[in-house]
MIKEZA-562192 format. One record per residue (C-alpha): residue number from 1; residue in three letters; x negated, y negated, z. Coordinates in Angstrom, 3 decimals, always signed. Last residue first. Layout:
NUM|Ala|X|Y|Z
...
// end
This chain:
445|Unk|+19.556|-4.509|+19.050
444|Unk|+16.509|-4.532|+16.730
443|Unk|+16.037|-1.441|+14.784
442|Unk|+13.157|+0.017|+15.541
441|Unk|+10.517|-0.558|+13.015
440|Unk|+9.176|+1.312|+9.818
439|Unk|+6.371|-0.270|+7.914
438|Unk|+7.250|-2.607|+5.287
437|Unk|+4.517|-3.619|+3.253
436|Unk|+1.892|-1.105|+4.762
435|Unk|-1.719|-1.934|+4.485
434|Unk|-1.535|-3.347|+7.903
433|Unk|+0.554|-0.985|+9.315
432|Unk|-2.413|+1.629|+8.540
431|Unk|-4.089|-0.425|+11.397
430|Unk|-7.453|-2.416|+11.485
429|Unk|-8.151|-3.862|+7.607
428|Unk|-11.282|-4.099|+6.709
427|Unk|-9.958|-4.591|+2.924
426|Unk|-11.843|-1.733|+1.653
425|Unk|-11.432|+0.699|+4.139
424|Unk|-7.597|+0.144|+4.860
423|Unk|-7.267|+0.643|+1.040
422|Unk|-8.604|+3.733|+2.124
421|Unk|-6.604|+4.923|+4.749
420|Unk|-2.820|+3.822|+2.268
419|Unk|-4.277|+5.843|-0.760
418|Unk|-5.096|+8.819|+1.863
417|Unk|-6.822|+11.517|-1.219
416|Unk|-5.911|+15.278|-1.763
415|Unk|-7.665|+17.489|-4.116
414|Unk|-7.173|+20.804|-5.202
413|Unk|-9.799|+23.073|-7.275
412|Unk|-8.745|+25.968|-9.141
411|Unk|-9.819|+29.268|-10.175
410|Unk|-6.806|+30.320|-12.284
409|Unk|-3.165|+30.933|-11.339
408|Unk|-1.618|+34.387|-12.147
407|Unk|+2.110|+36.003|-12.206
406|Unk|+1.350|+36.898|-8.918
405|Unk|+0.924|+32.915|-7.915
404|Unk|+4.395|+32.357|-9.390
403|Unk|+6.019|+34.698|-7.098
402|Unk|+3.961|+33.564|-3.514
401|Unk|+5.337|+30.149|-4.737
400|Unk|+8.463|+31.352|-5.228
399|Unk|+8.246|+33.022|-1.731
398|Unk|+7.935|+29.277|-0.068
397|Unk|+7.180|+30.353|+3.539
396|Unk|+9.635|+30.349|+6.593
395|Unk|+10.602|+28.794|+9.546
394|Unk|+13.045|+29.444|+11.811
393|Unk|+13.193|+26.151|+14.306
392|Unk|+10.979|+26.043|+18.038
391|Unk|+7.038|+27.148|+17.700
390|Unk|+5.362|+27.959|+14.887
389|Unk|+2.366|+30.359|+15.313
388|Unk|+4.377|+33.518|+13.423
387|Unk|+5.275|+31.349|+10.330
386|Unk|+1.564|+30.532|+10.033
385|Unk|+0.920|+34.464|+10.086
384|Unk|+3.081|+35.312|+7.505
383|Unk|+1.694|+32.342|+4.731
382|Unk|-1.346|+34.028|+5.522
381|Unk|-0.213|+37.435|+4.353
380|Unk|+1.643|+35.903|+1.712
379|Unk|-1.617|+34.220|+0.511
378|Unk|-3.755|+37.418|+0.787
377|Unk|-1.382|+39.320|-1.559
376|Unk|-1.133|+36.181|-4.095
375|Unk|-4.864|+35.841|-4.568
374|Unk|-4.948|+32.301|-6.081
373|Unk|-6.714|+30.599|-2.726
372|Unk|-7.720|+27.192|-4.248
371|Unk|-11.044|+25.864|-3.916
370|Unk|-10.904|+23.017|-1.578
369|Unk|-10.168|+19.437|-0.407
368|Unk|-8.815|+17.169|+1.776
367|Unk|-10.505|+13.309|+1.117
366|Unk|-10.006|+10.113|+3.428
365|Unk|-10.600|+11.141|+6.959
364|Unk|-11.922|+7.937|+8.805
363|Unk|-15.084|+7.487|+10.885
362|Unk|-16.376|+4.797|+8.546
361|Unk|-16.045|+6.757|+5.626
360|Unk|-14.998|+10.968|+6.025
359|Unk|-14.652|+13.179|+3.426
358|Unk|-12.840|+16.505|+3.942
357|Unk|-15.118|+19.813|+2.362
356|Unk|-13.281|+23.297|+1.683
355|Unk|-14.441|+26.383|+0.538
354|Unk|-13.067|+28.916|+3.612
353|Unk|-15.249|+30.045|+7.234
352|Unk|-15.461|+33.099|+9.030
351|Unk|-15.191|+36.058|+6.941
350|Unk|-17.207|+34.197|+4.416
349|Unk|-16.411|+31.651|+1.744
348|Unk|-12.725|+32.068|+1.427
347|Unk|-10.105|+30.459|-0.752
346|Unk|-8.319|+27.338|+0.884
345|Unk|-4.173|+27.447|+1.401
344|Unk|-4.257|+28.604|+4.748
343|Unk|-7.189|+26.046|+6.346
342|Unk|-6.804|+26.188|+9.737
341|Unk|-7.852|+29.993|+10.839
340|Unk|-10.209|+30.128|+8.166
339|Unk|-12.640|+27.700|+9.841
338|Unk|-13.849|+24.780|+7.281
337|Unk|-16.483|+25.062|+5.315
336|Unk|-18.115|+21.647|+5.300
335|Unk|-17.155|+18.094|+6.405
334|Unk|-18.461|+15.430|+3.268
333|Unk|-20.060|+12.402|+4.510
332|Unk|-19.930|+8.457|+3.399
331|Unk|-21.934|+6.538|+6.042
330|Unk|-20.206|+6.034|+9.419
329|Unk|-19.445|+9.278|+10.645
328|Unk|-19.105|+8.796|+14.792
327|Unk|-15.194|+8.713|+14.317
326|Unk|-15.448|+12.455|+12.862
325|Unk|-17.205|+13.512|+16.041
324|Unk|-13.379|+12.572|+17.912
323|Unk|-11.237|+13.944|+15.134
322|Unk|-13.248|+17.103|+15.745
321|Unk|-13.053|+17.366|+18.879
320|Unk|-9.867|+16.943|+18.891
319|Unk|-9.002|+19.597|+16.179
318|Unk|-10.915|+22.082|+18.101
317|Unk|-12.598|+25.369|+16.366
316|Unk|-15.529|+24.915|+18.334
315|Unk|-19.046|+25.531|+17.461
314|Unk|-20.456|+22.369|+18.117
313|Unk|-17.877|+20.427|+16.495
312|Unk|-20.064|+19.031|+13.196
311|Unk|-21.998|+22.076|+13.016
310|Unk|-18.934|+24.279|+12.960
309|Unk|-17.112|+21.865|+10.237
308|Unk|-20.613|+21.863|+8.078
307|Unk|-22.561|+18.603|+7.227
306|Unk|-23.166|+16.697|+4.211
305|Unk|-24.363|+13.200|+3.070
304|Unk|-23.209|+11.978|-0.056
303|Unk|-25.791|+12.280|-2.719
302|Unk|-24.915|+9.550|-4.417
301|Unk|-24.616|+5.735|-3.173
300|Unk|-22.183|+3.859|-0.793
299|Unk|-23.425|+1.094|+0.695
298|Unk|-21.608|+0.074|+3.904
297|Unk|-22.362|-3.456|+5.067
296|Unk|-21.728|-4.783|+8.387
295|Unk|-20.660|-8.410|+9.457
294|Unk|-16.523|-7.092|+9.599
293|Unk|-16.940|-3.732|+7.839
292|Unk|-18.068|-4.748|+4.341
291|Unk|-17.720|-1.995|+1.639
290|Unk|-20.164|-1.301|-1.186
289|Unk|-20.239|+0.189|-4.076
288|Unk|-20.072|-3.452|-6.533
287|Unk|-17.549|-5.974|-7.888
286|Unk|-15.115|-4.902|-5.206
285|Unk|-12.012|-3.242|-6.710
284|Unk|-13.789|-1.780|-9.648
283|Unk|-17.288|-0.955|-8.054
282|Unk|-15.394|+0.766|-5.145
281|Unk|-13.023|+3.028|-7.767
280|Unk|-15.807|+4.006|-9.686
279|Unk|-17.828|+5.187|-6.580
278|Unk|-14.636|+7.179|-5.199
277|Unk|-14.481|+8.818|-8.381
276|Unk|-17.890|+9.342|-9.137
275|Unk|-18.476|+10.954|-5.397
274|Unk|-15.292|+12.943|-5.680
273|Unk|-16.305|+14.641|-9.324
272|Unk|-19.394|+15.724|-7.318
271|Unk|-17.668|+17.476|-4.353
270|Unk|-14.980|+18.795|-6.335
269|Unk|-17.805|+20.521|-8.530
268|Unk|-18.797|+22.254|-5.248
267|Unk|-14.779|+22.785|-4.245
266|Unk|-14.364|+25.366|-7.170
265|Unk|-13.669|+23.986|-10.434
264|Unk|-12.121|+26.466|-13.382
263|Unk|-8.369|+24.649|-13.368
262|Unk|-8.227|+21.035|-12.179
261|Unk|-5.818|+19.822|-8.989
260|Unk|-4.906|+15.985|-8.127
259|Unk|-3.471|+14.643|-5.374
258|Unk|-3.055|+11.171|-4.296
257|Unk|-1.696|+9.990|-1.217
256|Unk|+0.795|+7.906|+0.440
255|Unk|+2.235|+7.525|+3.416
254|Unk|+5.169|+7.750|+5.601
253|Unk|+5.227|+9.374|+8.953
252|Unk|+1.896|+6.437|+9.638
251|Unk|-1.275|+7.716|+10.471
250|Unk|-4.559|+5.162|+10.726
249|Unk|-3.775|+3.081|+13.964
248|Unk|-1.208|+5.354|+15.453
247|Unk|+2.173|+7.237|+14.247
246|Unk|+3.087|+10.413|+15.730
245|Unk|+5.146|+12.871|+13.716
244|Unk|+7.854|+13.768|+11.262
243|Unk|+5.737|+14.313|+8.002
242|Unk|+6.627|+12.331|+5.298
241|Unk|+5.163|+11.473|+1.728
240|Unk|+4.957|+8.956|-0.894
239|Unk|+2.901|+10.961|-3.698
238|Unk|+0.707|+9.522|-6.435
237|Unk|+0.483|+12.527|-8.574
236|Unk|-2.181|+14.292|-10.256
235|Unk|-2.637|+16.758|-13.134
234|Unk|-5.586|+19.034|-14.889
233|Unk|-5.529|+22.656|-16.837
232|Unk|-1.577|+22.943|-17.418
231|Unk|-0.384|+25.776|-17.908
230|Unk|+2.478|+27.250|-15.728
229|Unk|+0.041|+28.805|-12.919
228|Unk|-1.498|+25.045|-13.058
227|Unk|+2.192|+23.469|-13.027
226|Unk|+2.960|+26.064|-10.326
225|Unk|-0.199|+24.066|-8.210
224|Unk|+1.301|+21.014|-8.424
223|Unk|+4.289|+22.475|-6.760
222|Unk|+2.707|+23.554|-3.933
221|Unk|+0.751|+20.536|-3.402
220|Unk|+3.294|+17.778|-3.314
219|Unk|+3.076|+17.553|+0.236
218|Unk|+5.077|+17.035|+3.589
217|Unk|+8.188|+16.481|+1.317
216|Unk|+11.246|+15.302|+2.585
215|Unk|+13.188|+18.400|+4.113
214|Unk|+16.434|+20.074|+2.349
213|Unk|+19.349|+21.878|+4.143
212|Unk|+21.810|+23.359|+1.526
211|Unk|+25.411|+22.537|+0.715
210|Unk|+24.325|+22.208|-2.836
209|Unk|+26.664|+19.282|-2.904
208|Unk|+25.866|+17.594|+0.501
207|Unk|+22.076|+17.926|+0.588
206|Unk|+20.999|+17.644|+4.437
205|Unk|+18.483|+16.483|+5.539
204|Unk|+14.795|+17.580|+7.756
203|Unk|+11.859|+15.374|+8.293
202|Unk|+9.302|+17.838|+8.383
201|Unk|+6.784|+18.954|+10.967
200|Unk|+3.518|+19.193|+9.720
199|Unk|+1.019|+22.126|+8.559
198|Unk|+0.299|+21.321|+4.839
197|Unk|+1.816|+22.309|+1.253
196|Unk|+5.206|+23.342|+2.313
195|Unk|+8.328|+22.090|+3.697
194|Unk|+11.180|+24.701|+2.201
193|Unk|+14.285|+23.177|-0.275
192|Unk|+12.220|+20.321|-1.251
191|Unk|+13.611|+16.872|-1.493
190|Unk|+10.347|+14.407|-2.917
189|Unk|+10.298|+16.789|-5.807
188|Unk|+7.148|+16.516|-8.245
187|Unk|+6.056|+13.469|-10.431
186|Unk|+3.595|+14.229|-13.317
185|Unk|+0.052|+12.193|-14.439
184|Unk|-1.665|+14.506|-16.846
183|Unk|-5.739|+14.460|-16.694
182|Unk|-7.204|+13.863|-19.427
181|Unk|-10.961|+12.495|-17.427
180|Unk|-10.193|+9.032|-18.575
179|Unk|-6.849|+9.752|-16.932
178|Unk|-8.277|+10.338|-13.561
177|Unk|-10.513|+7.398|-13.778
176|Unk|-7.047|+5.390|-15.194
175|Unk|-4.619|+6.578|-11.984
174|Unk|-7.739|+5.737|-9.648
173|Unk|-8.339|+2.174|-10.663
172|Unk|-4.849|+1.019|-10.711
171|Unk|-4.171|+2.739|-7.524
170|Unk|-6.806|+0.785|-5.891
169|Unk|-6.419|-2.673|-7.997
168|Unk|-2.721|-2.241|-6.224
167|Unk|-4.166|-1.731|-3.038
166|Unk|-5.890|-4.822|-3.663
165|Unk|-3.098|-6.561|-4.690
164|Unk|-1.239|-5.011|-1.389
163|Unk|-4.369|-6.492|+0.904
162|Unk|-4.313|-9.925|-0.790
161|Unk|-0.855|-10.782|-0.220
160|Unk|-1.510|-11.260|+3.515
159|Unk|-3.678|-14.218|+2.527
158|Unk|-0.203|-16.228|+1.888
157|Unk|-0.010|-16.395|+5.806
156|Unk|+3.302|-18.602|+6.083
155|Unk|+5.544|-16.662|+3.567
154|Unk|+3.587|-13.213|+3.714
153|Unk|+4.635|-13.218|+7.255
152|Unk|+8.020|-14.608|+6.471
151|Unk|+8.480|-11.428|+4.179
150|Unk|+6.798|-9.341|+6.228
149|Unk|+9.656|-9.538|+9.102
148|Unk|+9.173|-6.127|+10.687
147|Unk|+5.774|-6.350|+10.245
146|Unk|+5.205|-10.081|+11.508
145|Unk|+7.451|-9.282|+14.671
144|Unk|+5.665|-6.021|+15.846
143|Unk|+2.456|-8.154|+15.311
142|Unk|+3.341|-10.766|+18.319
141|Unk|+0.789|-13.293|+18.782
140|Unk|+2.508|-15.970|+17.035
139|Unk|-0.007|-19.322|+16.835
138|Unk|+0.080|-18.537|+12.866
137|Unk|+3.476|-18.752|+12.938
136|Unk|+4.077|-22.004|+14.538
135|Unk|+6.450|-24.266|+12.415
134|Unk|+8.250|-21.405|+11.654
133|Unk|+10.541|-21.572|+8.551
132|Unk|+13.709|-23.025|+8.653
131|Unk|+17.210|-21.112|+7.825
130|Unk|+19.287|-22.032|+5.036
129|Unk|+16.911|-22.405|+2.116
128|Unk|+18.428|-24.074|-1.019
127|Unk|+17.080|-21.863|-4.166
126|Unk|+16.749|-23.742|-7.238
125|Unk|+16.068|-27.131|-6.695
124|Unk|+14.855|-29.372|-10.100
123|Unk|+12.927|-32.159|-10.041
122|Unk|+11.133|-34.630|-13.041
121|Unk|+8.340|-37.092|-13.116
120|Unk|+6.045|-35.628|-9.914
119|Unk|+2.553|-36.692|-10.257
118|Unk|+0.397|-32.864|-9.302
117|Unk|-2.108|-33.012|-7.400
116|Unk|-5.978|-32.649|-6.868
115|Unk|-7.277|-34.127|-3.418
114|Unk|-9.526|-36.782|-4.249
113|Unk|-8.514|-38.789|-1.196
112|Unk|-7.220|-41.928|-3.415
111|Unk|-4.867|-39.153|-5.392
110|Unk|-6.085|-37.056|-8.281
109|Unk|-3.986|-36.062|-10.915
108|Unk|-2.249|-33.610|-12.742
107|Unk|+0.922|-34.592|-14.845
106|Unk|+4.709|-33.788|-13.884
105|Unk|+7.603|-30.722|-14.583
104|Unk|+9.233|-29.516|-10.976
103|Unk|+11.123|-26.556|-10.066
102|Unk|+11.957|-25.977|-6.356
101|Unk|+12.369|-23.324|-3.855
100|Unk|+13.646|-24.805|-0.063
99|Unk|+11.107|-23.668|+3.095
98|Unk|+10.631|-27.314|+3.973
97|Unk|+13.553|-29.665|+2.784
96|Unk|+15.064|-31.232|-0.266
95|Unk|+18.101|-32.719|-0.168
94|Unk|+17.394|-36.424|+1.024
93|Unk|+14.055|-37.609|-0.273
92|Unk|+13.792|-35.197|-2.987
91|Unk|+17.180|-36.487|-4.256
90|Unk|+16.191|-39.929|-3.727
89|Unk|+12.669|-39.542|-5.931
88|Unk|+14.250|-37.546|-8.409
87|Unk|+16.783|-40.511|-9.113
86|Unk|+14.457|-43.194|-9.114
85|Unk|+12.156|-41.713|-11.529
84|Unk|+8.992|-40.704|-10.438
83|Unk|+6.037|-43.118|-11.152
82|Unk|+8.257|-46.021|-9.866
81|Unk|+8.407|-44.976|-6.359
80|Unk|+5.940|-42.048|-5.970
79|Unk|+6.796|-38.066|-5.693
78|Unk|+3.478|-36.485|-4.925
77|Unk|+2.694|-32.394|-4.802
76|Unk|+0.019|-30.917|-3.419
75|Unk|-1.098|-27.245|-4.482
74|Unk|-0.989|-24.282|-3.061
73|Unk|-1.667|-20.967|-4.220
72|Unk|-1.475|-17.824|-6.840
71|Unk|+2.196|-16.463|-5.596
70|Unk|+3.703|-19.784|-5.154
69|Unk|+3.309|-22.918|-2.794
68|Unk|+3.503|-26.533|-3.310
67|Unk|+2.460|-28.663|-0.934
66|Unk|+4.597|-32.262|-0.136
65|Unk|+3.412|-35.550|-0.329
64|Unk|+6.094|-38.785|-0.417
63|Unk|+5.467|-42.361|-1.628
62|Unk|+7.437|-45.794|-0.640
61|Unk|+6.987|-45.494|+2.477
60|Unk|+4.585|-42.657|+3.777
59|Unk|+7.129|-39.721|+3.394
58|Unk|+5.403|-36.489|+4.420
57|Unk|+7.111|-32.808|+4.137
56|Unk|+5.505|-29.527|+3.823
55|Unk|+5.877|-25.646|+2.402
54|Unk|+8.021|-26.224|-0.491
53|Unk|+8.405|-23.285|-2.076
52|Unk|+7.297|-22.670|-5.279
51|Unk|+7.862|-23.974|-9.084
50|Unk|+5.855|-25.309|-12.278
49|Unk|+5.269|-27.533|-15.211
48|Unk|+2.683|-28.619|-16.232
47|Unk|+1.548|-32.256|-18.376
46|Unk|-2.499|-32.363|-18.502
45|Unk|-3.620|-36.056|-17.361
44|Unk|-6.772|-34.520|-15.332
43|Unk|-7.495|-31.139|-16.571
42|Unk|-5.866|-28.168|-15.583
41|Unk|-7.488|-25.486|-12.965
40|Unk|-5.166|-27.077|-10.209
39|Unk|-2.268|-26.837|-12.275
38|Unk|-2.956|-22.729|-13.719
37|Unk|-3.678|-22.014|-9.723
36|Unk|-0.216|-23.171|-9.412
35|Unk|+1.354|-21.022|-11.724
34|Unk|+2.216|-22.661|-15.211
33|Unk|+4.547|-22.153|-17.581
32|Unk|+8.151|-21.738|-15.474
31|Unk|+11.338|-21.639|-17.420
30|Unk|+13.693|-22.160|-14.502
29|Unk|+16.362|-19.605|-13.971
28|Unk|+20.189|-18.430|-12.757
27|Unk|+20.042|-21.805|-10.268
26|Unk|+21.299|-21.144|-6.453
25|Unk|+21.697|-25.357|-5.264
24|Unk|+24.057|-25.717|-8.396
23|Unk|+24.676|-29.838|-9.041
22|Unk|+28.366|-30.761|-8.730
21|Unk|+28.303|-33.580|-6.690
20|Unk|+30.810|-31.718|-4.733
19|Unk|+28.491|-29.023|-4.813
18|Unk|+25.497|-30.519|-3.684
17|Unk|+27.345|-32.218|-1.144
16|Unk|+28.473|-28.343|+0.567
15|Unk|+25.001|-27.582|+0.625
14|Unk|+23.865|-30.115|+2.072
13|Unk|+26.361|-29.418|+5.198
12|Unk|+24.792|-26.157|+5.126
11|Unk|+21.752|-27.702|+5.517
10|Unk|+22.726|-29.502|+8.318
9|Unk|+24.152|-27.291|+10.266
8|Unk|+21.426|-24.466|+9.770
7|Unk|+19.342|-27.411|+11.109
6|Unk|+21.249|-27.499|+14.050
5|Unk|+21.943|-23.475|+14.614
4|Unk|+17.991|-24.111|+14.724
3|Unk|+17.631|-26.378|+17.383
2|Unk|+20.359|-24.768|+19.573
1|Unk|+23.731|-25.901|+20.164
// end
């Protein structure tokens, strides 16, 4: 028998005592009041009570230590012969073990080493873990293994849950600049009958009661754009979406992004709104515009710089070049007038080039943007011509889009933002996975 069937042995066998003794090792609820960061601020003498996981184990005689861990931090626990009644003390000694969630009601102190604490006088388990944590994690090498289980990950490396509260601080601070500005927060179909709104290949399904294929959207941009034709001057959505493709340090075939499009803006006032919006969101997540890259410092301060798409690739209309030049871009920079022959949705400048800028931070695309093309006999041809390049499946073009843009959309300016790229930015994090809570793995066989 292996170590760990052995300790699933045992704890099972626990188990089965606690319930003959008739005590409930999977409570409904404790009635927690403080969080652990709420004990450690307390004063000396102040009575708490709180619950975690038990992360450690030390019986010196007639005293035991254990830390405490919950969503805010640790904090060390001490059950003491005499101090904690007799019972407690005996059912910590011999029930309770590392990884098991516990309730427990005491009075801060300080032990001999100064180490803040918290004087166990009553004990409660609630959750009786079966299986034992790693005694090693941090040693673990392997990063396939800490994604696919993040819940352990975030478990033993409780720094982990940093990066999704600030990504949460990111979305926060977005959704409320947009609605300060009355903007109109909507949701649009994730299941759309015809993948539209960028050039990607879709993850295709099938929708059993309509007896129609469907595809996971690509985009929520076509549809955003009807509710402008409909009537509405300004609206955004937070978008998960999918495109069926390679995945690498910063693309993942799920992401998120924001998009937002405003009536009577061309991409020149896009440009400006962009630099108080990402500005605002920078000071609000980190104190001040800036963004540390390992020792390095980005500052990130109006006018950002600007360069155009042909001067940026030399004159060649190459995506890898460009993705390669782009990685040289350190300080914020706005990518110029795109070629027309890539940018189908984008209203022209010249016969050459259309009104669209992408920001780049740090060598990463974060911003796709443009004035919107709202001539509906120049969008179906180009809508034509993309369906002749593609390569493999029919494709075709959303006609009711074509439809509602004859009835008459107004200038308009579209916006698309990588939520998951730049929290990557601003927690220096490596690898989209990273800023992922549960990125996709191969099933483990």
């Amino acid at each position: 028998m292996g170590r760990e069937e052995q300790i699933i042995k045992e704890r099972e066998k626990k188990i089965s005592e606690l319930r003959k003794k008739g005590v409930n090792p999977y409570v409904n609820k404790f009635d927690k009041k403080d969080s652990v960061e709420g004990c450690l601020k307390a004063k000396l003498g102040t009575n708490v009570k709180t619950a975690g996981r038990v992360m450690t184990k030390r019986e010196i005689g007639k005293i035991i230590f254990s830390n405490l861990q919950d969503f805010s931090g640790k904090i060390q626990i001490v059950l003491q012969d005499k101090e904690t009644p007799a019972k407690d003390f005996g059912f910590f000694k011999k029930y309770i073990d590392i990884g098991d969630i516990i309730g427990i009601e005491g009075k801060t102190i300080k032990t001999k080493t100064g180490e803040k604490s918290v004087l166990v006088k009553k004990l409660t388990l609630l959750t009786k873990s079966l299986l034992p944590l790693p005694s090693k994690w941090h040693g673990l090498q392997d990063k396939e293994e800490r994604y696919r289980k993040r819940y352990l990950d975030m478990i033993m490396n409780p720094e982990i849950k940093k990066v999704f509260e600030k990504k949460a601080k990111v979305i926060k601070a977005l959704r409320n600049f947009l609605l300060e500005k009355d903007f109109i927060e909507v949701t649009t179909p994730i299941l759309q009958p015809i993948p539209g709104g960028a050039l990607a290949k879709p993850f295709k399904t099938y929708y059993n009661i309509y007896k129609e294929n469907v595809y996971l959207r690509i985009a929520p941009e076509l549809y955003l754009k009807k509710l402008i034709i409909g009537g509405f001057e300004k609206v955004f959505e937070f978008a998960d979406c999918f495109r069926n493709e390679g995945a690498d340090w910063n693309h993942n075939p799920e992401f998120t992004i924001l998009e937002f499009y405003q009536a009577y803006i061309d991409y020149e006032d896009l440009m400006k709104f962009t630099e108080d919006l990402i500005i605002d969101t920078i000071k609000k997540v980190n104190g001040k515009a800036e963004i540390k890259k390992g020792k390095e410092t980005i500052r990130i301060k109006k006018p950002f710089k600007r360069i155009t798409f042909e001067k940026l690739t030399k004159g060649k209309m190459s995506d890898e070049i460009f993705k390669e030049e782009v990685k040289k871009l350190k300080e914020p920079t706005f990518v110029i007038n795109h070629p027309f022959e890539i940018s189908p949705l984008a209203k022209k400048k010249d016969k050459k080039t259309v009104q669209r800028f992408q920001l780049v931070i740090d060598g990463m695309e974060l911003v796709n943007a443009y004035s919107e093309l709202n001539d509906p006999i120049d969008q179906k041809k180009r809508f034509n011509e993309q369906v002749k390049k593609k390569e493999g499946e029919k494709h075709e073009y959303d006609k009711d889009f074509v439809k509602a843009l004859e009835y008459g959309m107004p200038p308009t300016g579209g916006w698309g933002f990588g939520v998951d790229r730049f929290t990557m930015l601003l927690t220096d994090s490596s690898s989209i996975r990273d800023v992922t809570l549960f990125p996709f793995m191969k099933l483990e066989r």
